[in-house]
N, C-alpha and C positions, 0 to 999 in steps of 0.2 A: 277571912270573908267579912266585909261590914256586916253590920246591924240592920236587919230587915225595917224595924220603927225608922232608920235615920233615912235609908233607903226612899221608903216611904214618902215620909216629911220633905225630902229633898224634891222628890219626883213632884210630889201634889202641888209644889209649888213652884214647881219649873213650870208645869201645865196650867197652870193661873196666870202664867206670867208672860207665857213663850207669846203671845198673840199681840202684845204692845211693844214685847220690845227687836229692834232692829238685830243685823247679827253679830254688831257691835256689840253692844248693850247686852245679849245672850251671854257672848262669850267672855264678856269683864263680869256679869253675874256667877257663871259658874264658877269662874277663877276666884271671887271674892268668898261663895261657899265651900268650895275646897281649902283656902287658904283658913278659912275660921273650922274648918275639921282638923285640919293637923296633920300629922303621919296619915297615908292612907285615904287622904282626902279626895285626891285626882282622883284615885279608882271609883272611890265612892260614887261622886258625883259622874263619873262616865255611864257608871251601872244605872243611877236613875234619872239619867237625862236623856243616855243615847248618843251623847256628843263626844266626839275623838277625845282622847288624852292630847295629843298634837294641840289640837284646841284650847282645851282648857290651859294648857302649859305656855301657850302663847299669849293667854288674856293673865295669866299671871304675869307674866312679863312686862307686858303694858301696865299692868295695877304698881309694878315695883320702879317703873321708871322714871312716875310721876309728870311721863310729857302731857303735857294739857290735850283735850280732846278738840281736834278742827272739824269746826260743824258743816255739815251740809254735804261732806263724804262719807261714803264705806270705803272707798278701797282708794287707792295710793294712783294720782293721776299717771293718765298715761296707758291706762287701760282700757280693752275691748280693740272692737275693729275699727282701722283707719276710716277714715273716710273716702270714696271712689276719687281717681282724680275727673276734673270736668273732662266729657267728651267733647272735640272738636267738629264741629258740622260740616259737613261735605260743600263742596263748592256747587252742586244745584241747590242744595238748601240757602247759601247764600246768594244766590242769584233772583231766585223765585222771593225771597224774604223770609220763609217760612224756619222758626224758629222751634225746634224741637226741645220738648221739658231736657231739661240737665246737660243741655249742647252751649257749647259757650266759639259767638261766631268769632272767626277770627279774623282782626282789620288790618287791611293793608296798610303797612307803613310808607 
């Protein structure tokens, strides 16, 4: 079982911290405190942060791989939901002109 003091220390200032930094930045933080614990350090830092071991073991991996950090993502393009495709407007809506938000008319070739 860790050390209640380190426990502690670790927690107070995960809780000083957690509010600036992104979930990036969280998760290379705890990896870089477990990594300066040594044996036992993952658990450590799970116990007083609340954050997966998964987690933390995968921001150690990034701290070990030395790839530089690309700014202005969290997560790896290619994610979330597509986008809808446009709908096609009915042939009274193209007669009358009438042009519905997110209808894309189609022109006779």
């Amino acid at each position: 079982m860790p050390d209640a003091e380190i426990i502690e220390g670790i927690e107070s200032k995960f809780n000083a911290l957690v509010g600036d930094l992104d979930e990036r930045g969280c998760r290379r933080w705890a990896a870089a405190e477990a990594i300066a614990l040594g044996r036992g350090g993952i658990a450590t830092v799970t116990i007083a942060t609340g954050l997966s071991d998964r987690t933390i073991r995968n921001g150690i991996k990034e701290l070990q791989s030395g790839a530089p950090l690309s700014s202005g993502r969290q997560r790896r393009s290619g994610g979330g939901r597509k986008c809808p495709p446009p709908v096609i407007c009915t042939r009274v809506s193209e007669r009358i002109g009438v042009k519905q938000p997110g209808c894309v008319l189609k022109t006779q070739a």
